[in-house]
Backbone as CSV, one residue per row, in Angstrom:
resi,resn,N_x,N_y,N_z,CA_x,CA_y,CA_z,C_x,C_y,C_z
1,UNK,82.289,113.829,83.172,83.321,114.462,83.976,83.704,115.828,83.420
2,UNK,82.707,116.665,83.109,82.748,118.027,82.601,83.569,118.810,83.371
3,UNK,83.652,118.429,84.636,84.205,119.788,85.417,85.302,119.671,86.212
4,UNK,86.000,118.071,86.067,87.084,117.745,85.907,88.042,118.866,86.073
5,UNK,89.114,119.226,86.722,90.014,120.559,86.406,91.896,119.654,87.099
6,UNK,92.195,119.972,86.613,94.167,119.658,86.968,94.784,120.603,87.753
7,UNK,94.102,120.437,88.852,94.666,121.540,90.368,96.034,121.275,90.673
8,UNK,95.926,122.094,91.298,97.544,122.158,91.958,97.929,121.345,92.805
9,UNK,96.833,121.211,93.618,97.252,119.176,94.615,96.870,118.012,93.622
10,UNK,96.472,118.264,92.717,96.697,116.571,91.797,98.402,116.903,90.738
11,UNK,98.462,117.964,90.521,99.670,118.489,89.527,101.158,117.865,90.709
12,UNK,100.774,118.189,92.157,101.664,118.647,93.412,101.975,116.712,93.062
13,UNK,100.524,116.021,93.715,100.786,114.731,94.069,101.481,114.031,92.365
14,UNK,101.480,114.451,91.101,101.773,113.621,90.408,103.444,114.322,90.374
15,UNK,104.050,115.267,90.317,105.476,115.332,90.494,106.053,114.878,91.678
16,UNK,105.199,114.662,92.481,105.780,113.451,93.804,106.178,112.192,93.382
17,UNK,105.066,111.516,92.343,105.389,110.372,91.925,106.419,110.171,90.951
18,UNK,106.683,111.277,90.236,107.770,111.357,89.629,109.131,111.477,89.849
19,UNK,109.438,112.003,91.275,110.258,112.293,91.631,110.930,111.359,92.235
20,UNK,110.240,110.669,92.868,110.146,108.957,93.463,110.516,108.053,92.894
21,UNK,110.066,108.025,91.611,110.441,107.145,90.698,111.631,107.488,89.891
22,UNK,111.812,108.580,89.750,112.833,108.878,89.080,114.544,108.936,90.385
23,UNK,114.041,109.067,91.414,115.288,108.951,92.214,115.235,107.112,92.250
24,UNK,114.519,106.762,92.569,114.529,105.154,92.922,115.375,104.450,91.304
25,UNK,115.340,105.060,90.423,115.621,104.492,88.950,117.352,105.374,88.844
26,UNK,117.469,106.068,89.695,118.692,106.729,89.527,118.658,107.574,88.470
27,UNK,118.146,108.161,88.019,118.025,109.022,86.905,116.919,110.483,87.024
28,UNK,117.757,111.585,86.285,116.954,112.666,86.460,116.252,112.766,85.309
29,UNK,115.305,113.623,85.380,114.138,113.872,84.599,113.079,114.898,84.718
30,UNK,112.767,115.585,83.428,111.585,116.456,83.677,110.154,116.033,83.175
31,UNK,109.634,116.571,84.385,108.001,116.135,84.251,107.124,117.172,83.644
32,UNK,106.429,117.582,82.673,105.184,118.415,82.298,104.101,117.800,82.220
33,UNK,103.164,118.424,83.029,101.695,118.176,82.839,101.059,119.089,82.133
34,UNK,100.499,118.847,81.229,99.349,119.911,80.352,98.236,119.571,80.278
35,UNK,97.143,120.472,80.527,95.867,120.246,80.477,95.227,119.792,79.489
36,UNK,93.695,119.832,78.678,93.118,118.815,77.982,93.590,119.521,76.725
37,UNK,93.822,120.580,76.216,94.357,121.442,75.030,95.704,121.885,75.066
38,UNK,96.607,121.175,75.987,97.862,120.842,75.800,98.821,122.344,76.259
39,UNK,97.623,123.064,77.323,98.690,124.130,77.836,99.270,123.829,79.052
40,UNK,100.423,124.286,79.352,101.274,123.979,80.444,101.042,123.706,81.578
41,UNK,100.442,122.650,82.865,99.985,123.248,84.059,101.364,122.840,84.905
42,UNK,102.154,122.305,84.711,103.378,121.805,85.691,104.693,121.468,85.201
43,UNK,105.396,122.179,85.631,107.037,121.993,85.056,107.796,121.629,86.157
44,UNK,108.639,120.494,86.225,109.405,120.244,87.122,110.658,119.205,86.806
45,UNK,111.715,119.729,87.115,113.136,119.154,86.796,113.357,118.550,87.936
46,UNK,114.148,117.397,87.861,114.528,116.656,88.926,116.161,116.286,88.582
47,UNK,116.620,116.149,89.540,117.826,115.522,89.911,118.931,116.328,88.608
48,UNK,119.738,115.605,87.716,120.664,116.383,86.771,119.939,116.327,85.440
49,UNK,118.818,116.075,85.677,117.789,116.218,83.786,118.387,116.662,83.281
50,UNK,118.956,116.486,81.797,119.537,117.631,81.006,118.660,118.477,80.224
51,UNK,119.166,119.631,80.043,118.598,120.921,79.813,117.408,120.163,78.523
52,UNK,117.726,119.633,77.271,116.146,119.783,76.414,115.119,118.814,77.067
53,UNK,115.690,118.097,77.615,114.298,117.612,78.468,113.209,118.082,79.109
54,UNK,113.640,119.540,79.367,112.414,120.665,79.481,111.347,120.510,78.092
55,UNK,112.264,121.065,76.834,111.272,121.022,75.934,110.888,119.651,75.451
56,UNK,111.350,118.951,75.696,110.962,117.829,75.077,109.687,117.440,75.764
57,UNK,110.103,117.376,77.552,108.870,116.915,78.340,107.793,117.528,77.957
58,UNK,107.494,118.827,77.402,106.544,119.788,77.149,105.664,118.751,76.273
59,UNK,106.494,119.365,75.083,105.856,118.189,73.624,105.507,117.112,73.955
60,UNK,105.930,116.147,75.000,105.194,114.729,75.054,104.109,115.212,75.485
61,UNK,103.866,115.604,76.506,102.411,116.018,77.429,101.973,116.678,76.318
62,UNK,102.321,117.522,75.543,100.886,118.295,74.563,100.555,117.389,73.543
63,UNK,101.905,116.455,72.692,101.513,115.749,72.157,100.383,114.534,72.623
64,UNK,100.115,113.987,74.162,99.450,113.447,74.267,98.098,113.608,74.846
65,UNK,98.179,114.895,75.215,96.948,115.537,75.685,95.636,115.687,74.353
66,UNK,96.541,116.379,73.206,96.262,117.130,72.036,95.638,115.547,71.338
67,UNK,96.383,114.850,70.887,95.772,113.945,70.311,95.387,112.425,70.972
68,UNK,95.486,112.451,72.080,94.387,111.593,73.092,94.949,110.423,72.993
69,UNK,96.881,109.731,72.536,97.200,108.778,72.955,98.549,109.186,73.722
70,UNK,99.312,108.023,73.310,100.633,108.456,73.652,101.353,108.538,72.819
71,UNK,102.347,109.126,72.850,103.331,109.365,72.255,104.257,108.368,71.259
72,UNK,104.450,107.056,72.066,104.789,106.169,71.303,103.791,105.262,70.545
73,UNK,102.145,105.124,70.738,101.835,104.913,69.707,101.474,105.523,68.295
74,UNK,101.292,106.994,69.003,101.959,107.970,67.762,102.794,107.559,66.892
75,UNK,103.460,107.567,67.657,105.031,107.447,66.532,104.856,105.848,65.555
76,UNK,103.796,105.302,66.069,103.989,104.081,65.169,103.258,104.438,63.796
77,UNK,102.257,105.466,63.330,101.651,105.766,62.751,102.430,107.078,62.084
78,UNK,103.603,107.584,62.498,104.519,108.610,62.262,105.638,107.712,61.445
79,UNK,105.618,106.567,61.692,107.215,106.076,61.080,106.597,105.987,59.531
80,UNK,107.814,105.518,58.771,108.063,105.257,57.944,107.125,104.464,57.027
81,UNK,105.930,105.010,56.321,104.749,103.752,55.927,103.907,103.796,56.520
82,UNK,103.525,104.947,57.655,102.464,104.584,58.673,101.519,105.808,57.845
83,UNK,100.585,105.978,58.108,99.198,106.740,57.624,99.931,108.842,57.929
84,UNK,100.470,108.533,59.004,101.039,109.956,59.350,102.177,110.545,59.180
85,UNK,102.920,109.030,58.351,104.200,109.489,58.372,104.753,111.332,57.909
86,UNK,105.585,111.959,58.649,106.137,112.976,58.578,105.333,114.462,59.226
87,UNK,104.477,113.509,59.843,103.522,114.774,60.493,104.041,115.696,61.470
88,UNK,105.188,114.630,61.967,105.866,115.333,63.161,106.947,116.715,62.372
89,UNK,107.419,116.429,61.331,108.244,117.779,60.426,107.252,118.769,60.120
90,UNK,105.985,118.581,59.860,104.800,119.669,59.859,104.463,120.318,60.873
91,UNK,104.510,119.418,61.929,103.944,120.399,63.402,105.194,119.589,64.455
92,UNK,106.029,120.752,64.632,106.995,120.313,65.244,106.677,119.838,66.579
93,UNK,105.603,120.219,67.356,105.681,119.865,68.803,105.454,118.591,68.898
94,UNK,105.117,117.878,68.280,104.536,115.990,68.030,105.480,115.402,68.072
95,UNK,105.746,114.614,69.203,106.720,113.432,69.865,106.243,112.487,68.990
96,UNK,107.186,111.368,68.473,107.047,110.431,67.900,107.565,109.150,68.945
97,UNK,108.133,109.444,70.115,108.882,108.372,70.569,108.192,108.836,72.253
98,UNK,108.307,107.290,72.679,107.896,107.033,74.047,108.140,108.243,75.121
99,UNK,107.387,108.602,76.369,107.330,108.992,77.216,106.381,110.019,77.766
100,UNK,105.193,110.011,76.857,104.134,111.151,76.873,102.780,109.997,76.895
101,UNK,101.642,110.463,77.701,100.718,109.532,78.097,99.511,111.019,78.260
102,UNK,98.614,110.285,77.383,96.853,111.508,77.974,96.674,111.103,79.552
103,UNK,96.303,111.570,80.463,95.265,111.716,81.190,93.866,111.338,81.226
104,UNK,93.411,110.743,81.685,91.821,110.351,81.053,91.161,109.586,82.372
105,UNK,89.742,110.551,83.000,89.071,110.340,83.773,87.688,110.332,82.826
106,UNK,86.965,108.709,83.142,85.703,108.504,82.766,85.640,108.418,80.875
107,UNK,86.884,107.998,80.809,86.888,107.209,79.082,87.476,109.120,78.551
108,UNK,87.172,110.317,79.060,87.450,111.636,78.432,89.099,112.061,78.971
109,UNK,90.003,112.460,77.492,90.936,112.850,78.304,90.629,114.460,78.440
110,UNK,91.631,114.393,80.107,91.346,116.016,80.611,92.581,115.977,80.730
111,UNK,94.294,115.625,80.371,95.144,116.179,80.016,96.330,115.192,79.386
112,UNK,97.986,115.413,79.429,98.877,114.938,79.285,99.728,114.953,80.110
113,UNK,100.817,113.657,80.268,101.762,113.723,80.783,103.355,113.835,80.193
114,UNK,104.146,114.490,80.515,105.342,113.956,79.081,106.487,113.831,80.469
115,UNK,107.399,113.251,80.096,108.795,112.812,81.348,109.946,112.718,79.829
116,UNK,110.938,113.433,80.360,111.765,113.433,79.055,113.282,113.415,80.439
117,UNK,114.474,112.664,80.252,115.773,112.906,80.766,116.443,111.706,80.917
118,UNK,115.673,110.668,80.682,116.272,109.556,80.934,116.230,108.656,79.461
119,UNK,116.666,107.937,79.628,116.297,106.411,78.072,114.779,106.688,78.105
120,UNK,114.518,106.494,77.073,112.685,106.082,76.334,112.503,105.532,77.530
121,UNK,112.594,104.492,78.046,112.770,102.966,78.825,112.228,103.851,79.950
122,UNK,112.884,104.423,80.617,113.212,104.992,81.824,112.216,105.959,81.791
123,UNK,112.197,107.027,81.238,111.088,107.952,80.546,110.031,107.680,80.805
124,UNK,109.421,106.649,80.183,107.869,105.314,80.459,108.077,104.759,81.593
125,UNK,108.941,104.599,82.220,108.886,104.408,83.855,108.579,104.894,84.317
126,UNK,109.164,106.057,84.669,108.482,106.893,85.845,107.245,107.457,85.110
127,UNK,107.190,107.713,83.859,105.622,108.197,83.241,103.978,106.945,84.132
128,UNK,104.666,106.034,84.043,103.745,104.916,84.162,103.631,105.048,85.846
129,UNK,104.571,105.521,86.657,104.192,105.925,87.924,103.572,107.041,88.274
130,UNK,103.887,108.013,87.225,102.797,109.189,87.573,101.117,108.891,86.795
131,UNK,101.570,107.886,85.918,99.787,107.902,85.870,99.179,106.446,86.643
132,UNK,99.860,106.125,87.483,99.443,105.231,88.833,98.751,106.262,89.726
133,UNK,99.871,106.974,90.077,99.696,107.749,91.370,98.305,108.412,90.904
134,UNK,97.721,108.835,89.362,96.536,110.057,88.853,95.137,108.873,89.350
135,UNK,95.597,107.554,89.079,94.575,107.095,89.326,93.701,106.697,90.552
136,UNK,95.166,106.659,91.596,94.830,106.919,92.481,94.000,108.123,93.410
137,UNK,94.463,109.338,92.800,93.540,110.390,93.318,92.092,110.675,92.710
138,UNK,91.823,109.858,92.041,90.353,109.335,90.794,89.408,109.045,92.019
């Protein structure tokens, strides 16, 4: 899947699903999508997100684009005793906590997702609906 690319109608249809999910859950939230090297392709605030949920959403999506899981199993290897612990104080953009998910068509990831405004909980909710909706356009 070399030629794979994160257009603007798959970027369009996955902040749909976000938006959906995030009104249906009562809660606002921002969505970033970043491509396979974790640069920006989609920014979108919903409902009353609070303001660092911009940057935060960023960092999940690069954090999970960049190193090809998610975010919260990151962070299990980031805590306290884990092989990475404190990696995230070295390179600040590395989410340690839930709500950032790779992208991945044909076993290769070709990007990230990050959702930051709500609880962790909530966060991985609607995250888990926008990478429904990705698989669907697969």
């Amino acid at each position: 899947m070399k030629n794979f690319e994160l257009t603007e109608e798959i970027c369009a249809a996955l902040a749909m699903a976000a938006k959906e999910k995030s009104r249906a859950l009562g809660v606002g939230v921002t969505l970033s999508v970043a491509d396979e090297n974790g640069n920006l392709r989609l920014l979108q605030r919903f409902g009353d997100a609070i303001l660092p949920s911009i940057e935060i959403s960023q960092n999940k999506a690069y954090t999970a684009a960049v190193l090809r899981q998610s975010t919260a199993e990151f962070g299990k290897i980031a805590q306290v005793g884990g092989s990475a612990f404190g990696i995230n104080v070295t390179s600040p953009r590395l989410v340690i906590f839930g709500g950032g998910f790779p992208l991945t068509v044909g076993g290769r990831t070709v990007g990230g997702v990050g959702v930051s405004g709500g609880s962790v909980e909530q966060d991985e909710e609607v995250a888990h609906a926008v990478l429904e909706a990705f698989a669907r356009l697969q």
